[in-house]
C-alpha positions in Angstrom: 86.7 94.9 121.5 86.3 90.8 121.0 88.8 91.2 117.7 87.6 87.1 116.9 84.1 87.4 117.2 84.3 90.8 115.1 86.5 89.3 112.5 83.9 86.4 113.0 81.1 88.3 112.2 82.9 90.3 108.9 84.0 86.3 107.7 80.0 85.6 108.2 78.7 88.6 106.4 81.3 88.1 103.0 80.1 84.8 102.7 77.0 85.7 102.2 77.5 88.6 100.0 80.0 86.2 97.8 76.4 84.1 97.1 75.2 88.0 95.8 78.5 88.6 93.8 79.2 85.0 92.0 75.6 85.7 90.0 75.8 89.0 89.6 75.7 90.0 86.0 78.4 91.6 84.2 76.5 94.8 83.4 75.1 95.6 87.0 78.8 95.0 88.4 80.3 98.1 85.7 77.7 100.5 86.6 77.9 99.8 90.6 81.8 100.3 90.0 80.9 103.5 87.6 78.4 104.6 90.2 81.4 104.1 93.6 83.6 106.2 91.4 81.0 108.9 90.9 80.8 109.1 94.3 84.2 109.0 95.7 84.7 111.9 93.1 82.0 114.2 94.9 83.6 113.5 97.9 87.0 114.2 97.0 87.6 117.1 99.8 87.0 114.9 102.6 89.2 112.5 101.4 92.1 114.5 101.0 91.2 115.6 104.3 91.7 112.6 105.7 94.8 111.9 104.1 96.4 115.0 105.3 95.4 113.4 108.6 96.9 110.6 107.9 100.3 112.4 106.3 100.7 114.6 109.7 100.3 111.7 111.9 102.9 109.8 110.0 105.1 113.0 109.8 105.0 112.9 113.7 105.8 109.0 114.2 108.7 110.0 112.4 108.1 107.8 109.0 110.9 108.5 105.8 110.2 110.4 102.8 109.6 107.4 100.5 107.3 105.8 103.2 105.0 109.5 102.9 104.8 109.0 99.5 103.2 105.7 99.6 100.7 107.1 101.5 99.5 110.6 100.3 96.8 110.4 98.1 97.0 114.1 96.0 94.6 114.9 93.1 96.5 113.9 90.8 96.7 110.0 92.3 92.8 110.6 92.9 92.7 111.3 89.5 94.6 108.0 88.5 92.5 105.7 91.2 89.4 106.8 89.2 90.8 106.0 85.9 91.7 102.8 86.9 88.1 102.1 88.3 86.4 103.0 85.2 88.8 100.9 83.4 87.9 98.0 85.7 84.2 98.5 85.3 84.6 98.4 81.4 86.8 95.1 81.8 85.1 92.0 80.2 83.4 89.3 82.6 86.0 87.7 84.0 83.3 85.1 84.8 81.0 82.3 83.0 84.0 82.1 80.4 83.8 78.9 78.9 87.3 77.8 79.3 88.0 74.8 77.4 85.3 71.7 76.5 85.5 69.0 75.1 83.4 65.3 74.0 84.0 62.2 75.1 83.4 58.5 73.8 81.2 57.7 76.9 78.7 60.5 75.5 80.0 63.0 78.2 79.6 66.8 77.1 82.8 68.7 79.5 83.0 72.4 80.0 85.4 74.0 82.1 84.0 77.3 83.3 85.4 80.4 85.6 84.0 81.0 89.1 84.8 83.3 91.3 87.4 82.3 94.3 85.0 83.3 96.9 86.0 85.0 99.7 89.5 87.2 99.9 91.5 88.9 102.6 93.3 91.5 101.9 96.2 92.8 104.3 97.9 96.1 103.5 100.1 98.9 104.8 100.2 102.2 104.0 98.8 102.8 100.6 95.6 103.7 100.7 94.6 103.1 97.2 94.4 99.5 97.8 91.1 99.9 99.5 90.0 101.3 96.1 91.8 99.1 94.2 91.2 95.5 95.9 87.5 96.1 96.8 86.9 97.2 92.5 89.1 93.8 91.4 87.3 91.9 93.8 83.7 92.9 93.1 84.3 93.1 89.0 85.8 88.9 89.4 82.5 88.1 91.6 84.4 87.9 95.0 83.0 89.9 98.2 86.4 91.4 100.2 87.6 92.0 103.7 90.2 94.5 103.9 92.7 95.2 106.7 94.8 98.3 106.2 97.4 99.5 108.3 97.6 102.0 110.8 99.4 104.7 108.4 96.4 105.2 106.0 93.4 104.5 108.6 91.3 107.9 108.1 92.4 108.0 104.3 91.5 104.0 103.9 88.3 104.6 105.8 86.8 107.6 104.0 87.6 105.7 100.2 86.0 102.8 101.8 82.8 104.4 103.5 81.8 106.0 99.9 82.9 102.5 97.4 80.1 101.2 99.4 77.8 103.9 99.3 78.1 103.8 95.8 77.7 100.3 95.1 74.8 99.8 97.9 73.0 102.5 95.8 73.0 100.0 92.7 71.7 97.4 95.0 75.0 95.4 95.7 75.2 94.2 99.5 77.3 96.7 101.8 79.1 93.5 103.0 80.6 92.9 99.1 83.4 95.0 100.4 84.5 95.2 104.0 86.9 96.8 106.5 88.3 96.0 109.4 87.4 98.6 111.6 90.6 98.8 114.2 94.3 98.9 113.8 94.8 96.3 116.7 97.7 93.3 115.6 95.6 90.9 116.7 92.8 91.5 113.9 95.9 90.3 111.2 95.8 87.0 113.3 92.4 86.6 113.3 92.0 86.7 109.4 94.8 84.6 109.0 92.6 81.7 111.1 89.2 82.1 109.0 89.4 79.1 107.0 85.9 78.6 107.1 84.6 81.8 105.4 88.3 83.1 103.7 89.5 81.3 100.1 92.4 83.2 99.5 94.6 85.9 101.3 96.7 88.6 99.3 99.4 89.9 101.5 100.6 93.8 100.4 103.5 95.2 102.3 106.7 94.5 103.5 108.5 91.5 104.6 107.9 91.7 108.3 104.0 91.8 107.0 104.3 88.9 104.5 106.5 87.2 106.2 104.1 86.5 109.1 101.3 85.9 106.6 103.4 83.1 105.0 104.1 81.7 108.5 100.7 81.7 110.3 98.2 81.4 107.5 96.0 78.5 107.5 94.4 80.6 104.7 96.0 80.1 100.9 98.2 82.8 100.2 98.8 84.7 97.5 102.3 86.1 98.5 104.8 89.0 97.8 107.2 89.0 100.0 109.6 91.5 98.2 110.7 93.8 95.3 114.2 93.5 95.0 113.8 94.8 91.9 117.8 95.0 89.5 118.9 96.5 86.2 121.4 94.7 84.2 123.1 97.0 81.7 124.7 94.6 79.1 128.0 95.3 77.2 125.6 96.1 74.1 123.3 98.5 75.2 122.2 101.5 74.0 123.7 103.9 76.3 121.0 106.7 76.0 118.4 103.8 76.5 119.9 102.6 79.8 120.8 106.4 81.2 117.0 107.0 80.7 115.3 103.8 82.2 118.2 103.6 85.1 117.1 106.6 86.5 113.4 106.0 86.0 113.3 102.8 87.5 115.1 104.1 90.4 114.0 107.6 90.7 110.2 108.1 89.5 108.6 106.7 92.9 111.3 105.0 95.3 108.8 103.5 97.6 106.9 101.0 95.3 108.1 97.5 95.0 108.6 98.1 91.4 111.4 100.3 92.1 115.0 99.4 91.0 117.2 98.2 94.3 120.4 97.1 92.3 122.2 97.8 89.1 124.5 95.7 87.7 126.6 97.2 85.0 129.0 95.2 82.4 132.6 95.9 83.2 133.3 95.4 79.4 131.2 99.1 78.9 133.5 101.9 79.3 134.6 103.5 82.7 132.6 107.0 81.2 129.6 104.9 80.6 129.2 103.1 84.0 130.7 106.4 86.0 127.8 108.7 83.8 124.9 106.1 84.8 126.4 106.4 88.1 126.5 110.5 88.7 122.8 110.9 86.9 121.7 109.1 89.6 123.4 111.1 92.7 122.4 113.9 90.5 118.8 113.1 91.3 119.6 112.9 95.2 120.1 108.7 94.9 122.8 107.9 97.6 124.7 105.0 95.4 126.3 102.0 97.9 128.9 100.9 95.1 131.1 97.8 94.6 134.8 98.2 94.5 135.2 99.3 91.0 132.4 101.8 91.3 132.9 103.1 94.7 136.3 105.4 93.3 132.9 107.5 92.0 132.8 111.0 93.4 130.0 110.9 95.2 129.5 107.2 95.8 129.8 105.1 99.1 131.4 101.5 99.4 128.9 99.0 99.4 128.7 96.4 102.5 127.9 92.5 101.6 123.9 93.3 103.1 123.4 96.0 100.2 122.7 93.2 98.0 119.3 91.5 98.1 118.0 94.5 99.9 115.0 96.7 99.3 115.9 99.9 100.5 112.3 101.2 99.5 114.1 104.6 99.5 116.8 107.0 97.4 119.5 104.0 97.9 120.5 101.9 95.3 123.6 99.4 95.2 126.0 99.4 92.0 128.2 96.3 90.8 130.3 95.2 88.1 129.7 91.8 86.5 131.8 90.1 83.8 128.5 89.9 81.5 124.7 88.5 81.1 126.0 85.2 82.7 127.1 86.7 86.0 124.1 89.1 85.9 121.9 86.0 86.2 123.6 84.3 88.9 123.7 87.8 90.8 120.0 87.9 90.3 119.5 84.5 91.2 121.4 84.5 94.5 119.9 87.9 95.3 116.2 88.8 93.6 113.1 88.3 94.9 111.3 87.1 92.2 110.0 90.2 91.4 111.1 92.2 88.6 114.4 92.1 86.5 115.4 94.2 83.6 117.8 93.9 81.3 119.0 96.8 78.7 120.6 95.7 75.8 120.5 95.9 71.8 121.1 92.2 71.0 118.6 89.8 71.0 120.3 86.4 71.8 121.3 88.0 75.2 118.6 89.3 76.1 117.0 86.2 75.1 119.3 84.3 77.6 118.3 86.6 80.3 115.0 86.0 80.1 115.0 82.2 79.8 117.6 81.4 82.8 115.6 84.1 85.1 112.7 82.9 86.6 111.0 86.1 88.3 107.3 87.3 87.8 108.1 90.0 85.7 111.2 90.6 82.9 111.6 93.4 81.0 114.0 94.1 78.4 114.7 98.3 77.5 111.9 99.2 79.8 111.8 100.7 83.7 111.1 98.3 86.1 108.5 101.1 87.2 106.2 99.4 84.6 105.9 96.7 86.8 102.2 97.4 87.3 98.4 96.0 86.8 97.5 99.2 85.4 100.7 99.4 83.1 99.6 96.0 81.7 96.0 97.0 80.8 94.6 95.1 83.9 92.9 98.4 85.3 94.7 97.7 88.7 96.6 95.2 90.6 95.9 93.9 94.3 99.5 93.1 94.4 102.2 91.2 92.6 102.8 88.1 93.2 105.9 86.3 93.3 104.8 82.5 94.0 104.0 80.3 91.5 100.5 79.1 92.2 97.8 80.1 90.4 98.7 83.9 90.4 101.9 85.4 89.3 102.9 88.7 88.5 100.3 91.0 88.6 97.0 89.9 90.3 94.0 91.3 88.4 90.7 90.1 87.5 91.7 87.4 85.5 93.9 86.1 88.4 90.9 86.8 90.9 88.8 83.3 89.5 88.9 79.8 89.6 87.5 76.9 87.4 84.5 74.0 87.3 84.0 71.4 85.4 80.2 71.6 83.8 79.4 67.9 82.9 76.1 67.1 80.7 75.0 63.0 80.2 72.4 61.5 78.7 71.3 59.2 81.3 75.0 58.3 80.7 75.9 55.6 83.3 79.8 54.2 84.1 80.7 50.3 82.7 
């Protein structure tokens, strides 16, 4: 297979679909996103099919627990994917919104107006719902897509694909509006990365070997998050219920997504009980906990090494340290986070206050699991990832994230002195 003149051909096609999608009314895009959704649910036994395909296969390269969990696709999740595809379709326009505008003395009439970005590439691994979920974001903001998901979730990625565009082809939409690339070869990732002339934006989704190589050889703006390095910082003045609760559900509920806690820092002015209880609920729950010095006397525990810090373990492994208080929680952060999300439990304001204005992450939470860290959680429908740059997208990228602007400028036969 020529991967450049097929990725080539896919850049050539979107373009010319993006023309289809940047006019496309607001009304014909729900019910083409209603209509996909009607059809991926008819279909739902092949699906699963698929991904119990794509689950033994990953059994047999030999891939963890967490990293199987990223990929199956149960009822349940099907369930969820269609939810958040109905609550896309019923999202307003993202487009035409008059921005801002404004008069001035020369007689000039200025709008600024949202357009869609264009053209995006969307690089994945493992979890399949991103077909789903990048090709509905993408087609609701006016964008056509090109999609390259990894070798883990091919069958799985390439059934939800083949019936999105079934469904939206039926409502007349162009089968290009939404494409994928059709081989697991390396060299197709390369390829996209070079296609400045039909690609506007690329969204990296994975890990950091992934997104680190995207940052590196793009020539393509990026959209990047590189990791989720995700911490807890139980203050001196939390509620200790509170914090048992959302420590373990930040860690616990899905270890695999980047919204999962990596580190917890706990205040060595709370009690020894308090810090050894939030400790033991979570090697209750199976989490192996890599703890600092003061933490690692912990039945249960194991010493923590320097690299546990700044690490996502992506898996039932969390590291545990003491700090003094809020001060040396944010320089902790600071040396070690991501940028991705931080929360903070505590019952006094002014703290959490200071947490929130000296940390500079995406996403900061205060009382709440780091699991929330989600475009669906925030009433976006879905996400195609979170990003952690500051560009034009941060946090979670949804529709709204997914346009541009133009200046609209109406004269009078106005001319310049």
């Amino acid at each position: 297979m020529d991967t450049k003149k097929l990725i080539q051909d896919l850049g050539k096609k979107a373009k010319n679909a993006a023309r289809y999608l940047a006019t496309a009314s607001n009304e014909s895009k729900s019910q083409a996103l209603e209509h996909a959704c009607l059809v991926i649910k008819k279909n739902r036994i092949e699906i699963l099919e698929a991904n119990k395909r794509d689950l033994k296969l990953g059994s047999k390269k030999g891939l963890s627990s967490a990293m199987l969990d990223r990929l199956e696709l149960n009822p349940e999740r099907l369930d969820s994917l269609e939810e958040s595809m109905n609550s896309i379709a019923h999202q307003s326009d993202p487009v035409g919104k008059i921005m801002a505008s404004w008069n001035r003395p020369s007689g000039l009439k200025i709008k600024r107006v949202s357009t869609p970005l264009g053209v995006i590439g969307v690089i994945f691994e493992s979890r399949p719902n991103v077909t789903i979920d990048a090709s509905s974001l993408c087609l609701k903001s006016g964008n056509a897509s090109i999609l390259r998901g990894g070798s883990d979730s091919y069958y799985t990625s390439t059934k939800l694909h083949q019936y999105f565009v079934e469904g939206i082809s039926q409502k007349g939409f162009p089968i290009a509006s939404t494409q994928l690339v059709p081989t697991t070869d390396r060299s197709a990732v390369g390829e996209l990365l070079q296609l400045t002339e039909y690609l506007d934006v690329i969204v990296p989704r994975g890990g950091r070997n992934l997104v680190g190589r995207v940052q590196q050889e793009a020539r393509v703006p990026v959209f990047a998050h590189l990791e989720g390095i995700c911490h807890v910082y139980v203050d001196r003045d939390a509620d200790f219920e509170k914090a048992r609760r959302v420590v373990i559900n930040s860690k616990t509920r899905r270890t695999g997504i980047c919204g999962a806690a990596e580190c917890l820092l706990i205040d060595e002015k709370l009690s020894n009980e308090i810090g050894e209880t939030l400790i033991t609920d979570l090697i209750d729950k199976g989490v192996e906990v890599r703890a600092d010095e003061k933490h690692s006397k912990v039945k249960g525990t194991v010493s923590a090494k320097a690299t546990d810090f700044g690490k996502e373990f992506l898996d039932n492994i969390i590291a545990v340290k003491s700090v003094s208080g809020v001060n040396e929680a944010i320089e902790h952060i600071r040396r070690y986070g991501s940028g991705h999300t931080e929360a903070i439990i505590t019952e006094n304001d002014d703290t959490a206050e200071k947490f929130f204005a000296h940390l500079d992450s995406a996403i900061l939470m205060k009382n709440a699991s780091t699991q929330f860290a989600d475009g669906g959680e925030f009433g976006m429908g879905a996400e195609i990832g979170i990003a952690t740059g500051k560009i034009h997208a941060r946090g979670p990228v949804g529709i709204e994230q997914l346009v541009s602007f133009k200046y609209l400028v109406e004269g009078n036969g106005t001319t310049r002195p």
